[in-house]
TORLUMSE-519376 format. One record per atom (N, C-alpha, C, O): x, y, z. Coordinates in steps of 0.1 Angstrom, whole numbers, padded with zeros to 4 digits, always signed. Example, Ala and Ser with C-alpha at 12.3 -4.5 7.8 and 13.67 -1.06 7.14 Angstrom:
2
+0132-0057+0078+0123-0045+0078+0132-0033+0078+0142-0033+0085+0128-0022+0071+0137-0011+0071+0129+0000+0079+0134+0011+0080
! end
This chain:
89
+0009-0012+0000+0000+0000+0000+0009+0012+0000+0019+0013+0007+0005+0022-0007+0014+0038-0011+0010+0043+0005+0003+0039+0014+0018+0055+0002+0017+0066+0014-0001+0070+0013-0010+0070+0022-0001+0074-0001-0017+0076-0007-0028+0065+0003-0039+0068+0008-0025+0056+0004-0033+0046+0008-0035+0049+0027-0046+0050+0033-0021+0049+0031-0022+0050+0041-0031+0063+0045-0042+0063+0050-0025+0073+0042-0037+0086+0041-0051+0084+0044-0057+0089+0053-0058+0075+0034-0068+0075+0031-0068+0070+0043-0071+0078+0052-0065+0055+0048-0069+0045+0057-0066+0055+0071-0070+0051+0082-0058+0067+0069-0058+0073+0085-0072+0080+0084-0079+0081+0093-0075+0086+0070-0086+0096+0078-0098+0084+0078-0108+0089+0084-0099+0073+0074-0108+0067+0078-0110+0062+0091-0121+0060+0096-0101+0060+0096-0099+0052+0110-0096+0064+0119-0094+0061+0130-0096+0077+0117-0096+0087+0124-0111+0091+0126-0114+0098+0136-0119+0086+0117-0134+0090+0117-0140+0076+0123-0151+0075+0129-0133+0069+0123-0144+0056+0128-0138+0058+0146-0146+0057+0156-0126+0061+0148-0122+0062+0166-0128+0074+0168-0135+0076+0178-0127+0081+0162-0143+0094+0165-0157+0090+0166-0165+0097+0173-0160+0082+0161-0170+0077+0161-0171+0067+0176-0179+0069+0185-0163+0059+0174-0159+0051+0190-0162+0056+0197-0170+0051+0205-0157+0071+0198-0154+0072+0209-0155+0090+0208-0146+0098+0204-0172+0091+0214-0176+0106+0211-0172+0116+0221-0169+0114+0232-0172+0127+0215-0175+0140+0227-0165+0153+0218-0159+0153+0207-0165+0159+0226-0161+0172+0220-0142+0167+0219-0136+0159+0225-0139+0173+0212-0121+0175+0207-0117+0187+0204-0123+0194+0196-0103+0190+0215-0101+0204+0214-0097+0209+0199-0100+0221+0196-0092+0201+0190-0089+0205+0179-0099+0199+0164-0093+0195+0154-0114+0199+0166-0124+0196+0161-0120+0185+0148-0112+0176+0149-0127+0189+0136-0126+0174+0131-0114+0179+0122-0107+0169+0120-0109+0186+0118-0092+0187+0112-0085+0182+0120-0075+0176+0115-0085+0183+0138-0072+0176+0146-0072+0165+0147-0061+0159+0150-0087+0157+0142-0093+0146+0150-0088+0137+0135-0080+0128+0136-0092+0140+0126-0084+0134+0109-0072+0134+0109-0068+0124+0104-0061+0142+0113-0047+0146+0116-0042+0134+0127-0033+0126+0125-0048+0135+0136-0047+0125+0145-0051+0108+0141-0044+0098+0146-0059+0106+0133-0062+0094+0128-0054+0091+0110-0057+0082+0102-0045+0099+0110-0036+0097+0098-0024+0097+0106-0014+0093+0100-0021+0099+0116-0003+0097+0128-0011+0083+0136-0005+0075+0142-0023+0083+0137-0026+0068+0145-0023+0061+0137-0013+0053+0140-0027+0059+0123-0026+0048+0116-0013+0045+0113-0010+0033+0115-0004+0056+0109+0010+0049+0110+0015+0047+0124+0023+0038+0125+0013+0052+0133+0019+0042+0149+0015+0030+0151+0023+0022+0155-0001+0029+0146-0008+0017+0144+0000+0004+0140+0001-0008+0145+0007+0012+0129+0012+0001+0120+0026-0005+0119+0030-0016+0115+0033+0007+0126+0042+0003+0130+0044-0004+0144+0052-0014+0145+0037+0000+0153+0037-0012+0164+0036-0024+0160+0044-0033+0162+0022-0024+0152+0020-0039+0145+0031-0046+0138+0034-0058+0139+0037-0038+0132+0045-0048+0125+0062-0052+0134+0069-0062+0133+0063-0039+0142+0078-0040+0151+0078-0049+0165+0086-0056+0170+0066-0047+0169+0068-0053+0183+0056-0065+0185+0056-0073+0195+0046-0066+0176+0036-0074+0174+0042-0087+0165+0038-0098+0166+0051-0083+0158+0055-0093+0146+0046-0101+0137+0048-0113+0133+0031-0087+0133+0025-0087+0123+0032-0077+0113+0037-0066+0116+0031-0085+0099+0037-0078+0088+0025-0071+0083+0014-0076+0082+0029-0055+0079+0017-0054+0074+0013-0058+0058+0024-0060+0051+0002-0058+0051+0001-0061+0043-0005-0049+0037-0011-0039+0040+0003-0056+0020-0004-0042+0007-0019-0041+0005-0026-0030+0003-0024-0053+0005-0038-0052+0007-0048-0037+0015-0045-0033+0027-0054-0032+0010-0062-0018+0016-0076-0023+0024-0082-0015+0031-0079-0040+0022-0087-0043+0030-0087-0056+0039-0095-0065+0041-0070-0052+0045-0064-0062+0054-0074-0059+0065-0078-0047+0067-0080-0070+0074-0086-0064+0087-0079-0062+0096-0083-0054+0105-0059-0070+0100-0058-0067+0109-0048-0054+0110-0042-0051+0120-0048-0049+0098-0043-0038+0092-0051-0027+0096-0045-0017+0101-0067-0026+0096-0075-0015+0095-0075-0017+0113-0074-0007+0120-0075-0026+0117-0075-0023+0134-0066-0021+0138-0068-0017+0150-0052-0021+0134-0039-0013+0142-0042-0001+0138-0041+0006+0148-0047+0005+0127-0049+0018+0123-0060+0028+0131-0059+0040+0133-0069+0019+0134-0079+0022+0145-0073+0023+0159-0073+0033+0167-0068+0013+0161-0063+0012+0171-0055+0019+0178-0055+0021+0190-0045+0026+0168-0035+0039+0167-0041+0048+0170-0037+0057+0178-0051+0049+0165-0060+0064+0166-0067+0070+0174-0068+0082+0177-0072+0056+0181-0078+0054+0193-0072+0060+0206-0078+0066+0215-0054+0053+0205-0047+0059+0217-0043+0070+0215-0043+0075+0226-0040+0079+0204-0039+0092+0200-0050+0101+0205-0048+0110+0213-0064+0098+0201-0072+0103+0202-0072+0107+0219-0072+0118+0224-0074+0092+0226-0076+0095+0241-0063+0104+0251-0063+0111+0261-0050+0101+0241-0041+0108+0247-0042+0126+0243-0039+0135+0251-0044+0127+0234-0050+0140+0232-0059+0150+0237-0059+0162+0239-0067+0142+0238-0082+0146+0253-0073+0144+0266-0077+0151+0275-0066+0139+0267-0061+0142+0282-0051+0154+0285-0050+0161+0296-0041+0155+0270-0028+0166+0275-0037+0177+0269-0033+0188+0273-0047+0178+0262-0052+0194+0255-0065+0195+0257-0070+0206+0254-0077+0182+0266-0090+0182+0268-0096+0197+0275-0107+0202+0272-0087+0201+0286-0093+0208+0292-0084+0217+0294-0080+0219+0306-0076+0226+0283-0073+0232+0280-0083+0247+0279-0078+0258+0284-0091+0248+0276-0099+0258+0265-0112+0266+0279-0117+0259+0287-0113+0275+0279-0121+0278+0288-0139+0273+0282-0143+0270+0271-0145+0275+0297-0159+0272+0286-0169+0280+0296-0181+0281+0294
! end
């Protein structure tokens, strides 16, 4: 899979761990896509360095699209923690 690909599969999986996992984001849906395109490559590289899953070129590997999720996931919740309550309201 190209960089192109991965792209795509970050802002998808940045929209589905948004979806997971609702509520407000200090840096609305540009931080939250941004965030699920750097999940999916951490995703993937965990996966493949310390998991000793290879990833595959395939665009509709499943355990591919869940490290990517999964990336996003911890991004996302670590982001809500160091910038959540940042913002006055």
């Amino acid at each position: 899979m190209s960089i192109i690909g991965w792209i795509i599969l970050g802002l998808l999986a940045g929209a589905i761990a948004k979806i997971l996992l609702p509520g407000r984001d200090p840096g609305g849906l540009i931080g939250t896509t941004l965030i699920g395109v750097a999940g999916a490559f951490i995703g993937g590289w965990i996966s493949a360095r310390f998991l000793d899953r290879s990833i595959s070129n395939e665009f509709y590997d499943g355990p591919t699209w869940a490290a990517a999720i999964g990336g996003s996931l911890v991004l996302l919740i670590a982001y809500r923690l160091l910038f959540g309550h940042s913002r006055l309201r």
